[in-house]
PDB file with one MODEL, atoms N, CA, C and O in Angstrom:
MODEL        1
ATOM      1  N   UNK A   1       0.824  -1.171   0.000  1.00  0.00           N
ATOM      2  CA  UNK A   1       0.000   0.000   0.000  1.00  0.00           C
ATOM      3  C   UNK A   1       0.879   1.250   0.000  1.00  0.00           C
ATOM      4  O   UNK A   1       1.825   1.207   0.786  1.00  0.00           O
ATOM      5  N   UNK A   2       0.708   2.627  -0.918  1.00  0.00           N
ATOM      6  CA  UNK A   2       0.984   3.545  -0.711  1.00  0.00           C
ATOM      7  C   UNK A   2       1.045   4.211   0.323  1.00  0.00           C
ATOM      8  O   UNK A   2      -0.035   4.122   0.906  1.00  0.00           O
ATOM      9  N   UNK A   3       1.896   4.964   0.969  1.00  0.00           N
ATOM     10  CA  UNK A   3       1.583   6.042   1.755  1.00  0.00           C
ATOM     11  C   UNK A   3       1.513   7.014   1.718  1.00  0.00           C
ATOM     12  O   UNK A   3       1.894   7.423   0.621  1.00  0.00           O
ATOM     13  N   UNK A   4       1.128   7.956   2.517  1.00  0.00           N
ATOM     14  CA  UNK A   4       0.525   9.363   1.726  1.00  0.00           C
ATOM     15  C   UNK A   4       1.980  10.441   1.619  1.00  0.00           C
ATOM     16  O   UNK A   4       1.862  11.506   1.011  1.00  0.00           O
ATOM     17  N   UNK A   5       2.971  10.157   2.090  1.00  0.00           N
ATOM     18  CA  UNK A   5       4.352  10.535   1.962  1.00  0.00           C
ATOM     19  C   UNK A   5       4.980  10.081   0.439  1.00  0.00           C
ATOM     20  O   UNK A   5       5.466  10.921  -0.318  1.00  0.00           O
ATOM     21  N   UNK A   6       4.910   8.835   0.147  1.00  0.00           N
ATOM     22  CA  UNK A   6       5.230   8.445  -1.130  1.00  0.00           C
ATOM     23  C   UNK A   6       4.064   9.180  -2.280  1.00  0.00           C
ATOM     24  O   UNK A   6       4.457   9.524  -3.395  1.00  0.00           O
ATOM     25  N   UNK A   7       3.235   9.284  -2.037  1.00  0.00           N
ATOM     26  CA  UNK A   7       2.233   9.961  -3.194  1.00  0.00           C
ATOM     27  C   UNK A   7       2.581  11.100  -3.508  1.00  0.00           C
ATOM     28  O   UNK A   7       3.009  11.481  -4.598  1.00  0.00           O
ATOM     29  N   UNK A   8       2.333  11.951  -2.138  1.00  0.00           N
ATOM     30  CA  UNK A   8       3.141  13.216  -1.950  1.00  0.00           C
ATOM     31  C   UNK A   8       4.304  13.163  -2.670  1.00  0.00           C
ATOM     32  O   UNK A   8       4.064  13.861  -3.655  1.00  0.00           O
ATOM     33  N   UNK A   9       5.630  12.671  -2.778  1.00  0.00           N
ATOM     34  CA  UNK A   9       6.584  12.502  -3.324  1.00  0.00           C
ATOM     35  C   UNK A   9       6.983  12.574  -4.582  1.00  0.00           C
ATOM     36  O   UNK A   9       7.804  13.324  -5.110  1.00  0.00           O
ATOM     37  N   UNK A  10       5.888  11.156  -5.302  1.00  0.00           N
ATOM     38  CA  UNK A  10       5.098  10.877  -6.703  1.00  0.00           C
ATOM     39  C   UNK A  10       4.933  11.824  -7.258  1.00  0.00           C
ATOM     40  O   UNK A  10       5.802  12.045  -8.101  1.00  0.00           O
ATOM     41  N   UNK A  11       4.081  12.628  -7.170  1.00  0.00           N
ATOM     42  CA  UNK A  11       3.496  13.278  -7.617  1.00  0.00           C
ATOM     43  C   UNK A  11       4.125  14.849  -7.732  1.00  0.00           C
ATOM     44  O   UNK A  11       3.632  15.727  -8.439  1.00  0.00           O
ATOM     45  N   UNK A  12       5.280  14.999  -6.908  1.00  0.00           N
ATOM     46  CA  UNK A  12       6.332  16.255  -7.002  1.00  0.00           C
ATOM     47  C   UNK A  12       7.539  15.438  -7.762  1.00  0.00           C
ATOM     48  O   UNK A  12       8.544  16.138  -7.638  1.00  0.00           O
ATOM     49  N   UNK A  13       7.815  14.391  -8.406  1.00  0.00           N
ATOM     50  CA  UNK A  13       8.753  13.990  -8.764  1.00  0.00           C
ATOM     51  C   UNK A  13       8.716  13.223 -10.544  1.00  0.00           C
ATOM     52  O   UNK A  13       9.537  13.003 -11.435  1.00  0.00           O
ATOM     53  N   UNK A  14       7.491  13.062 -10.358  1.00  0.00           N
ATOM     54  CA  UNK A  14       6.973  11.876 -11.564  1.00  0.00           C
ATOM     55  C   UNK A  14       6.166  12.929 -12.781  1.00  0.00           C
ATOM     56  O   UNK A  14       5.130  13.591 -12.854  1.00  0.00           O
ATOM     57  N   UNK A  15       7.155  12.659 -13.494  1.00  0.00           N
ATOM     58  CA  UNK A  15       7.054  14.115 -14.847  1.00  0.00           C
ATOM     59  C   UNK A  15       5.725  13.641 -15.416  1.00  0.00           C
ATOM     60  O   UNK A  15       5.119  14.604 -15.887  1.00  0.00           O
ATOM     61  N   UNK A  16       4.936  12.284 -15.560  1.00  0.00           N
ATOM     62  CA  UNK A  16       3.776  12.172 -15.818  1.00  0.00           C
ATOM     63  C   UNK A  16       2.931  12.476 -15.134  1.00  0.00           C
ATOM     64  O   UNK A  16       1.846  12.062 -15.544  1.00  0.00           O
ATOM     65  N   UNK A  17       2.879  13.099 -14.123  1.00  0.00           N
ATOM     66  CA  UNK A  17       1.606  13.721 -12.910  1.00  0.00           C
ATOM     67  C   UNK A  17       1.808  14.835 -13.601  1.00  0.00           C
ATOM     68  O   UNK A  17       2.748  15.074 -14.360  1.00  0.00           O
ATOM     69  N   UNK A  18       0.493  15.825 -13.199  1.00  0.00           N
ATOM     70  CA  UNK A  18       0.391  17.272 -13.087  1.00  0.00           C
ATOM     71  C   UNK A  18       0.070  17.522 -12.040  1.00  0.00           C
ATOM     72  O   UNK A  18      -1.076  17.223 -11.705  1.00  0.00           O
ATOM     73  N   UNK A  19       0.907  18.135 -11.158  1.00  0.00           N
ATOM     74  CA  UNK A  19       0.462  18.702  -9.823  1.00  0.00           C
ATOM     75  C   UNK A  19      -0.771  19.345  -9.391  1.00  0.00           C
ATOM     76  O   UNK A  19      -1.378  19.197  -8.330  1.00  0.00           O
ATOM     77  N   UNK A  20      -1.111  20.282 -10.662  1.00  0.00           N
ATOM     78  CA  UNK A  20      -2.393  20.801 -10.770  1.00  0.00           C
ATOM     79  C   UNK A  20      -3.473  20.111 -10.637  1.00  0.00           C
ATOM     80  O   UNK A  20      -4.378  20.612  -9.969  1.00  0.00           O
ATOM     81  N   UNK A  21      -3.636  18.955 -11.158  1.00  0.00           N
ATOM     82  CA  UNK A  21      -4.482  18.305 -11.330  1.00  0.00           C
ATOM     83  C   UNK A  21      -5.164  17.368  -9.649  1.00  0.00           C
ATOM     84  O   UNK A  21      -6.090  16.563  -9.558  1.00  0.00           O
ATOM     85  N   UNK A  22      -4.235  17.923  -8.555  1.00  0.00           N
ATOM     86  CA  UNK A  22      -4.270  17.134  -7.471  1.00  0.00           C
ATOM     87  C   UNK A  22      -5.007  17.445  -6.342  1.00  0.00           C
ATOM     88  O   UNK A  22      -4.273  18.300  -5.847  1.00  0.00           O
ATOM     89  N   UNK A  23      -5.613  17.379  -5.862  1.00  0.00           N
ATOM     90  CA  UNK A  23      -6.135  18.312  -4.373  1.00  0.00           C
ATOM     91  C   UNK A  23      -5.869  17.144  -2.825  1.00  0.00           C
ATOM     92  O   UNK A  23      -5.752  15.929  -2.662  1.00  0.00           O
ATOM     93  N   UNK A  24      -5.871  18.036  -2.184  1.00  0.00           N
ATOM     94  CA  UNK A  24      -5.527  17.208  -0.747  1.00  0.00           C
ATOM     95  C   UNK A  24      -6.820  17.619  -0.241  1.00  0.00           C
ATOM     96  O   UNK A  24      -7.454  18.641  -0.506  1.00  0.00           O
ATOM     97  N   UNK A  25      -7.171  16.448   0.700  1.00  0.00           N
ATOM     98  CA  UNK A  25      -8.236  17.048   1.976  1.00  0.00           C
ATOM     99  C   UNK A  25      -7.487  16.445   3.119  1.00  0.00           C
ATOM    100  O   UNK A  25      -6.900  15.381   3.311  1.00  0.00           O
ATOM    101  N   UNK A  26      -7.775  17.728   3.929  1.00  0.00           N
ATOM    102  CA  UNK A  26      -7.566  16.967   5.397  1.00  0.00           C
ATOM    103  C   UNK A  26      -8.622  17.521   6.573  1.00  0.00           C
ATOM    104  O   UNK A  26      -9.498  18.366   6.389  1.00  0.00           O
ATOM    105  N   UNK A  27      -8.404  17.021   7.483  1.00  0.00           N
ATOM    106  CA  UNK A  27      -9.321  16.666   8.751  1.00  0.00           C
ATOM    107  C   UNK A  27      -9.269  18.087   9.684  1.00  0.00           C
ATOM    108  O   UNK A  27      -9.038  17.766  10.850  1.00  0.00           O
ATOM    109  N   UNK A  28      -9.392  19.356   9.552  1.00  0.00           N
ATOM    110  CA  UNK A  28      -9.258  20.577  10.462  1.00  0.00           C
ATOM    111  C   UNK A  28      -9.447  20.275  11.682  1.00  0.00           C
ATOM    112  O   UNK A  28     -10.664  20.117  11.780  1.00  0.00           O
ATOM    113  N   UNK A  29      -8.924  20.083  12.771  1.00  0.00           N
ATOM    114  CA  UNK A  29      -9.271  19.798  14.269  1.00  0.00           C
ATOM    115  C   UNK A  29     -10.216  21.038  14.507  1.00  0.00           C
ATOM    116  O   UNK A  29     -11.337  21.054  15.015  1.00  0.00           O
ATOM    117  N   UNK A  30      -9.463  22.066  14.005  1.00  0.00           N
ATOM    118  CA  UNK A  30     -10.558  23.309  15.059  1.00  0.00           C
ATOM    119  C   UNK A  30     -11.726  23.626  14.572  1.00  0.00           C
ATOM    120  O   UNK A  30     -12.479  24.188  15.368  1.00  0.00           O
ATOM    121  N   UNK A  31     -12.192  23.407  13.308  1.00  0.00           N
ATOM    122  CA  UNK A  31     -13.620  23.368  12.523  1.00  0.00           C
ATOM    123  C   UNK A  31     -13.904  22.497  12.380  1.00  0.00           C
ATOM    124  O   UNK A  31     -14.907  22.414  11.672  1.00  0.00           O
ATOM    125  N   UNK A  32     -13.344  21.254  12.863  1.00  0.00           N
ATOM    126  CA  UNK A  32     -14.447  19.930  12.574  1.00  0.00           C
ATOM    127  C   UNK A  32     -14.409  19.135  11.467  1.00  0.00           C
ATOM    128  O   UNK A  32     -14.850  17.986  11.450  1.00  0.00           O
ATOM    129  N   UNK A  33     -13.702  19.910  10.172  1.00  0.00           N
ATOM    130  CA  UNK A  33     -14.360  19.762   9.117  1.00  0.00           C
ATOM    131  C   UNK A  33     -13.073  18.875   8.323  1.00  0.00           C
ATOM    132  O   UNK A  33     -11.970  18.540   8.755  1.00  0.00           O
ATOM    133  N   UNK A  34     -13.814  18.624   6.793  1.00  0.00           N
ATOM    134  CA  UNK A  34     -12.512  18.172   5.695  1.00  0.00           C
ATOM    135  C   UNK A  34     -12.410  19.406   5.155  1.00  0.00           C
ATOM    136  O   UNK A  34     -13.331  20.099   4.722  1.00  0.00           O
ATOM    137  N   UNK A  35     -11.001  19.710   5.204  1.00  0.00           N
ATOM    138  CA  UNK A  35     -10.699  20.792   4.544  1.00  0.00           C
ATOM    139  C   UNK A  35      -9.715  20.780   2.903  1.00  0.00           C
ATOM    140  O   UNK A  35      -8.848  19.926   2.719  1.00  0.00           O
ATOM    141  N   UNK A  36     -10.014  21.761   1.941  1.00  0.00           N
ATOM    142  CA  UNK A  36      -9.370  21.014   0.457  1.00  0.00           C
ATOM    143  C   UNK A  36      -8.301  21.761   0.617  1.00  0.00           C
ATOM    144  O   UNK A  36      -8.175  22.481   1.608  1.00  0.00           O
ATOM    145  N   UNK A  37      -7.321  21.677  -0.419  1.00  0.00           N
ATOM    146  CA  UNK A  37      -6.293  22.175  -0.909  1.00  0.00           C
ATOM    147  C   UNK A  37      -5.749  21.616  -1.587  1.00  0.00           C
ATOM    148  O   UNK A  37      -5.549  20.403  -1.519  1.00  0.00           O
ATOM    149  N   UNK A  38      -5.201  22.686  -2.781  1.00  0.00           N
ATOM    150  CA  UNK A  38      -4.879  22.487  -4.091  1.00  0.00           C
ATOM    151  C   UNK A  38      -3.505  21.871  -3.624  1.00  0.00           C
ATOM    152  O   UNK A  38      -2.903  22.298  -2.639  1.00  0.00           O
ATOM    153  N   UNK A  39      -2.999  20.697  -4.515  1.00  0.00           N
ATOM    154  CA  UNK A  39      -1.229  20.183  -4.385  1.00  0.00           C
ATOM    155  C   UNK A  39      -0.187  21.614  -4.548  1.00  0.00           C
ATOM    156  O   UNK A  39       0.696  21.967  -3.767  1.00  0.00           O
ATOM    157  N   UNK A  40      -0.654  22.328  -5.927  1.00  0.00           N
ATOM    158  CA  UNK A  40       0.161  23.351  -6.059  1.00  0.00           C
ATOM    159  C   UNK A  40       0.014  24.227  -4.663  1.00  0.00           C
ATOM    160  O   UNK A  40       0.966  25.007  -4.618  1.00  0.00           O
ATOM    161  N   UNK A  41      -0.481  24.312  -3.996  1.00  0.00           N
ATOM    162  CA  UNK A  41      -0.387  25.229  -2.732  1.00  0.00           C
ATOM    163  C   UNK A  41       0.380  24.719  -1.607  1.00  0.00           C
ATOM    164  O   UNK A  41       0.480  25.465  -0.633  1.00  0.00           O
ATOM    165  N   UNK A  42       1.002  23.446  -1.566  1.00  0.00           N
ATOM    166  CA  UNK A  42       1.957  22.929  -0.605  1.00  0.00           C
ATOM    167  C   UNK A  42       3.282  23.694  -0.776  1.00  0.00           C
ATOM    168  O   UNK A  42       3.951  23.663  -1.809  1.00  0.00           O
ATOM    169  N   UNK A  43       3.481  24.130  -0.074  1.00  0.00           N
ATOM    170  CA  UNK A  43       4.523  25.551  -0.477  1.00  0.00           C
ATOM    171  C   UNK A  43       6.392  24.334   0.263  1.00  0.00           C
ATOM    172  O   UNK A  43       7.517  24.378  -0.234  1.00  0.00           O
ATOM    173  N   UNK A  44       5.974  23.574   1.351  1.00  0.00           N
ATOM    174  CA  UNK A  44       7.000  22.843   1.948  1.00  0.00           C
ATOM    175  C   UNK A  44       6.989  21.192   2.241  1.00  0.00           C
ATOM    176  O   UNK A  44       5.928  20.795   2.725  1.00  0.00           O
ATOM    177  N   UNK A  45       7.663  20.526   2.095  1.00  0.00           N
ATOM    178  CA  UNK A  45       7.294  19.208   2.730  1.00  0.00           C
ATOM    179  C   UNK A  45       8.158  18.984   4.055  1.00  0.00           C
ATOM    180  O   UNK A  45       9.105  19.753   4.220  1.00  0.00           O
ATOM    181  N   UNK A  46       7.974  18.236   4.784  1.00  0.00           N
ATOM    182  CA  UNK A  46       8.418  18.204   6.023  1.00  0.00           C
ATOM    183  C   UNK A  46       8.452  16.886   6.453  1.00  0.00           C
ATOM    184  O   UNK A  46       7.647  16.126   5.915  1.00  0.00           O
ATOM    185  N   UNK A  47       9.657  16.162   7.820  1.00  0.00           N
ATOM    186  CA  UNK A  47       9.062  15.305   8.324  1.00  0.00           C
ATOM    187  C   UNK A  47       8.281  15.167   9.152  1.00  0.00           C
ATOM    188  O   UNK A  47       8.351  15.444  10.350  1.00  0.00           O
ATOM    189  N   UNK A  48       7.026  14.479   8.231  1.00  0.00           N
ATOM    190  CA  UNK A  48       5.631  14.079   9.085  1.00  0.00           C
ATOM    191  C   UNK A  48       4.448  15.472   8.522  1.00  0.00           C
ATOM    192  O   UNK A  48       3.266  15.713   8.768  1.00  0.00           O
ATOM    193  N   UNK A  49       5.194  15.946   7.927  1.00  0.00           N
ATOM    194  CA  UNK A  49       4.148  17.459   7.453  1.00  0.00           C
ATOM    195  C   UNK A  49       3.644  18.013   6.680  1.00  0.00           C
ATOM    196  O   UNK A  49       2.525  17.846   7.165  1.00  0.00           O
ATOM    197  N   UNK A  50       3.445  18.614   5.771  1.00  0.00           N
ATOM    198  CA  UNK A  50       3.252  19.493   5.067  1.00  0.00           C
ATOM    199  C   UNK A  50       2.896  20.936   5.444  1.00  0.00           C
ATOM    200  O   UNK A  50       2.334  21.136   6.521  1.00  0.00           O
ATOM    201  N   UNK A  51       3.192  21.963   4.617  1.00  0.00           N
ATOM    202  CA  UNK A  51       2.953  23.394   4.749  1.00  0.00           C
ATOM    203  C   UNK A  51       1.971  24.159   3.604  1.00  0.00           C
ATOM    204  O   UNK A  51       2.661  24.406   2.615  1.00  0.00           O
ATOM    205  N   UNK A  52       0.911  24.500   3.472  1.00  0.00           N
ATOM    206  CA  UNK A  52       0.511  24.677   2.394  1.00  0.00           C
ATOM    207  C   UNK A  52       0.132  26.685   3.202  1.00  0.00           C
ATOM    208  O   UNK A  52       0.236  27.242   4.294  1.00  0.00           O
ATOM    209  N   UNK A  53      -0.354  27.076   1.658  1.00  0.00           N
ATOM    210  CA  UNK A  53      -0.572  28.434   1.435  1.00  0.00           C
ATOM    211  C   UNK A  53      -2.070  28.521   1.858  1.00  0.00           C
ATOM    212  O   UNK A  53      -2.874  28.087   1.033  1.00  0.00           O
ATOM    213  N   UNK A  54      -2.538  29.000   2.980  1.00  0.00           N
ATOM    214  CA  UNK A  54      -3.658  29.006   3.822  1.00  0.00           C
ATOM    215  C   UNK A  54      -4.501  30.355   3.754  1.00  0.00           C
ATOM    216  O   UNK A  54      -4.593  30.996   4.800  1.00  0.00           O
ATOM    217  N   UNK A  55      -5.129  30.842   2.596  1.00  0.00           N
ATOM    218  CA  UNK A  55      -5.595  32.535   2.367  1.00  0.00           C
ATOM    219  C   UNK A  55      -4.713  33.462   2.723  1.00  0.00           C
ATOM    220  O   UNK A  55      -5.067  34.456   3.357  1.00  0.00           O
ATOM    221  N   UNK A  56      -3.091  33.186   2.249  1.00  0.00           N
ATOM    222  CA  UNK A  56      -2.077  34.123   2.598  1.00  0.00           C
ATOM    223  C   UNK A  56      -1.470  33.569   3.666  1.00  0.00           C
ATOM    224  O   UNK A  56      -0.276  33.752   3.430  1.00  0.00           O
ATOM    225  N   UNK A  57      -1.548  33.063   4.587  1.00  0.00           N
ATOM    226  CA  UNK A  57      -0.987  32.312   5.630  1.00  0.00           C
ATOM    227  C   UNK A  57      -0.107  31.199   5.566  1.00  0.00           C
ATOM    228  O   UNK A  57      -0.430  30.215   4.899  1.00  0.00           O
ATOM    229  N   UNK A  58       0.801  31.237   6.089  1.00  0.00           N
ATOM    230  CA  UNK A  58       1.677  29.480   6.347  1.00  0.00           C
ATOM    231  C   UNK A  58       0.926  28.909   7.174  1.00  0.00           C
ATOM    232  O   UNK A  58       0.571  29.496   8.195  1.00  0.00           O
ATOM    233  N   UNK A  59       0.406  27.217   6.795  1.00  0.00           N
ATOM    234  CA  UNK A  59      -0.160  26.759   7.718  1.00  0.00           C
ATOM    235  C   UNK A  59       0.611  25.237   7.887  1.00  0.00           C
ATOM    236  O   UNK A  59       1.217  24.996   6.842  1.00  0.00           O
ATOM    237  N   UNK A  60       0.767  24.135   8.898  1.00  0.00           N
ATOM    238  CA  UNK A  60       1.615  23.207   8.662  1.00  0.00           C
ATOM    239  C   UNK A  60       0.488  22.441   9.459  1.00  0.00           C
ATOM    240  O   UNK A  60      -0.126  22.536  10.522  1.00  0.00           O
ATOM    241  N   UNK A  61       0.584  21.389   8.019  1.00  0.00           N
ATOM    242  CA  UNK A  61      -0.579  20.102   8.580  1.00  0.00           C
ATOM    243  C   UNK A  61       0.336  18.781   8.940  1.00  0.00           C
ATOM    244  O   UNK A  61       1.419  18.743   8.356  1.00  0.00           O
ATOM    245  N   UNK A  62       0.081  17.871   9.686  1.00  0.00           N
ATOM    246  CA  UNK A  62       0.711  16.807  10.083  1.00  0.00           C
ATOM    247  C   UNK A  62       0.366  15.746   8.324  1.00  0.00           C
ATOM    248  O   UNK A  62      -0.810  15.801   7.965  1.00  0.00           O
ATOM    249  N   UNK A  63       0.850  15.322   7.855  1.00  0.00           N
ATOM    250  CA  UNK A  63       0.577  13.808   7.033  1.00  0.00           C
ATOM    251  C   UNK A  63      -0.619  12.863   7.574  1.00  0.00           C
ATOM    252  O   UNK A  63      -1.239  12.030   6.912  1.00  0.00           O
ATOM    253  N   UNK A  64      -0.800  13.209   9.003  1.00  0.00           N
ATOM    254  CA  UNK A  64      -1.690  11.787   9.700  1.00  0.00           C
ATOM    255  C   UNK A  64      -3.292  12.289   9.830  1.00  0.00           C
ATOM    256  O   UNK A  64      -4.195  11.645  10.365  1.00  0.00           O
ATOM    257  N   UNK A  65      -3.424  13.875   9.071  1.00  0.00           N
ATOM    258  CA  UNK A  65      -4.422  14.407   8.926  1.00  0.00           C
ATOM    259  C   UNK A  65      -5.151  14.348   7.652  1.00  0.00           C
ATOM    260  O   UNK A  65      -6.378  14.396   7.564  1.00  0.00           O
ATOM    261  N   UNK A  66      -4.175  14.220   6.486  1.00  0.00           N
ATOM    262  CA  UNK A  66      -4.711  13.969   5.149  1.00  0.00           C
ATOM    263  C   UNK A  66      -5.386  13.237   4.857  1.00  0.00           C
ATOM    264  O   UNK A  66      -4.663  12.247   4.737  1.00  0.00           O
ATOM    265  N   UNK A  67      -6.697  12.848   4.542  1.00  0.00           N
ATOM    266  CA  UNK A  67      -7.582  11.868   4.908  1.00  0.00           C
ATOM    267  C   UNK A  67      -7.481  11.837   2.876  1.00  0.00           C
ATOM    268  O   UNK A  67      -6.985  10.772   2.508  1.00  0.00           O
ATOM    269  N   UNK A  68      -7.764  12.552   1.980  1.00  0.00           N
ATOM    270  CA  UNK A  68      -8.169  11.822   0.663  1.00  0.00           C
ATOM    271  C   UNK A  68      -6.925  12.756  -0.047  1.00  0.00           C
ATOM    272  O   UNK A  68      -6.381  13.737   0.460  1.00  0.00           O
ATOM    273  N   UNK A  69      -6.679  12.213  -1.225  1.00  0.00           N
ATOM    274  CA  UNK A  69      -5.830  13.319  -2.583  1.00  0.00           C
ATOM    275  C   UNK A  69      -7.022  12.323  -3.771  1.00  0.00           C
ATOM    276  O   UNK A  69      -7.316  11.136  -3.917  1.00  0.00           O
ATOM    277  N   UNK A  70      -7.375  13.516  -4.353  1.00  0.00           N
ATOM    278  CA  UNK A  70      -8.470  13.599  -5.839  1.00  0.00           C
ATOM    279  C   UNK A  70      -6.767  13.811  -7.134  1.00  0.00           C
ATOM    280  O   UNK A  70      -5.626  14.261  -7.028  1.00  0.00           O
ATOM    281  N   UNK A  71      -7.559  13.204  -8.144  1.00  0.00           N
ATOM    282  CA  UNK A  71      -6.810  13.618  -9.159  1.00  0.00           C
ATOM    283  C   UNK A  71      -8.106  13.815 -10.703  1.00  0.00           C
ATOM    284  O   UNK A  71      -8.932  13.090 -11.257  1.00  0.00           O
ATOM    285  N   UNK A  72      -7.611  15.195 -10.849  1.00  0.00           N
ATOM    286  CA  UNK A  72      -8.932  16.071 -11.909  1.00  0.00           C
ATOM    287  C   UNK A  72     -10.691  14.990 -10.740  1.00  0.00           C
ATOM    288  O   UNK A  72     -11.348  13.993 -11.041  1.00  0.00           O
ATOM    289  N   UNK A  73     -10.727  15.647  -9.875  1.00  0.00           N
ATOM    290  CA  UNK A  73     -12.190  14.987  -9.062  1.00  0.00           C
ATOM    291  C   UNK A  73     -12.296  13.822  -8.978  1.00  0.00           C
ATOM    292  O   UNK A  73     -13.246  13.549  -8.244  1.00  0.00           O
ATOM    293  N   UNK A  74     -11.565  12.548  -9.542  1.00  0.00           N
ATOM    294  CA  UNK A  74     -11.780  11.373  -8.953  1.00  0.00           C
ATOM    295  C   UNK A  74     -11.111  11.067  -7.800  1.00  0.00           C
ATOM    296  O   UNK A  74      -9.967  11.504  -7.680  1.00  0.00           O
ATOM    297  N   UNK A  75     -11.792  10.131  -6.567  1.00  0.00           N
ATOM    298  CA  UNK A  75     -10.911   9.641  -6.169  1.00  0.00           C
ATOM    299  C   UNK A  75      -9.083   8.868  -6.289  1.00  0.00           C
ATOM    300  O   UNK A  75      -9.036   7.892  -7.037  1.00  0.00           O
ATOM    301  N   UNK A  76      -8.049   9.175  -5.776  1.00  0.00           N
ATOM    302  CA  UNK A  76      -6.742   8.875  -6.337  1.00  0.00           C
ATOM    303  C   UNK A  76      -6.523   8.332  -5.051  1.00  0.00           C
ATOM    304  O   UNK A  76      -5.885   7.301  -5.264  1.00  0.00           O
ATOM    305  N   UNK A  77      -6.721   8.471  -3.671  1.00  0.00           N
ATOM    306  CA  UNK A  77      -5.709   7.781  -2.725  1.00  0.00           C
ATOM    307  C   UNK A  77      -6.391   7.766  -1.603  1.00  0.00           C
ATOM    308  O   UNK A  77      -6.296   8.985  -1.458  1.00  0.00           O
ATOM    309  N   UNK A  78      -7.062   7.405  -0.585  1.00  0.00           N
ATOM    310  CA  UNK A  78      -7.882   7.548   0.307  1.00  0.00           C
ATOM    311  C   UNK A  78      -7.165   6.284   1.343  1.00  0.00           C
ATOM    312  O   UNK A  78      -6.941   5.090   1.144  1.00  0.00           O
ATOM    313  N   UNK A  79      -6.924   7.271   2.614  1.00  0.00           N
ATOM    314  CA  UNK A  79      -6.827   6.660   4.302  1.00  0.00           C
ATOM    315  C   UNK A  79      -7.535   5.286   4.241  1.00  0.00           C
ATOM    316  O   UNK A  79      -8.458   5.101   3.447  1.00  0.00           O
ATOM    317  N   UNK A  80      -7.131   4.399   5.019  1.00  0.00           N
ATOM    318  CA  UNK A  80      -7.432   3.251   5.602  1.00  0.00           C
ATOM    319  C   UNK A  80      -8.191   3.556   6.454  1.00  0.00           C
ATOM    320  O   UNK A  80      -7.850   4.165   7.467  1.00  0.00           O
ATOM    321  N   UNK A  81      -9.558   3.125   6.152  1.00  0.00           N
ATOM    322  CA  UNK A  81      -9.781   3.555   8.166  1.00  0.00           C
ATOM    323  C   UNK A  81      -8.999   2.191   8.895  1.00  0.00           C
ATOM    324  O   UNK A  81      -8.380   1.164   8.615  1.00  0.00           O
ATOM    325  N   UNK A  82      -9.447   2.884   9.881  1.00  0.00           N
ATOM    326  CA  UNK A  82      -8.996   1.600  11.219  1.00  0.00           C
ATOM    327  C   UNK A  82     -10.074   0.890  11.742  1.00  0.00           C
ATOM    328  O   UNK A  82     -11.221   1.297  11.926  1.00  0.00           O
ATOM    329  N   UNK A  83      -9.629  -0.142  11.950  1.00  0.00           N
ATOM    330  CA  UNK A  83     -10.570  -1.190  12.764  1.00  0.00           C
ATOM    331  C   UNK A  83     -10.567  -1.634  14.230  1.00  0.00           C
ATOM    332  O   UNK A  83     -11.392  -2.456  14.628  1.00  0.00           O
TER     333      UNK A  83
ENDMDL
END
């Protein structure tokens, strides 16, 4: 199985992806919510992190929050839940 570090990776490395074409969601603790973001807006990668461009803001999400990545609106990579 992929991990969402190797996709991440993939997809900044692998001249057949378009980055554009990618969106992340992750899990906002303080709104509750799934939140999107475009791949091109990951401004840093980190260990265990990411940094993306937040309405002008640096914001740094953990990896263990990314719950889906879409590619052009289909599903492309979706969390395991747990059992």
């Amino acid at each position: 199985m992929t991990t969402i570090k190797q996709l991440l990776d993939r997809i900044k490395w692998d001249k057949s992806f378009k980055p554009e074409d990618f969106r992340i969601y992750y899990w906002e603790n303080k709104t509750k919510k799934l939140m999107e973001v475009r791949y091109v807006d990951v401004k840093e990668f980190g260990d265990g992190t990411i940094t993306i461009d937040k309405n002008g803001a640096l914001a740094e999400i953990p990896l263990h929050l990314i719950r889906r990545v879409t590619k052009s609106g289909f599903a492309f990579w979706t969390r395991p839940e747990k059992e």
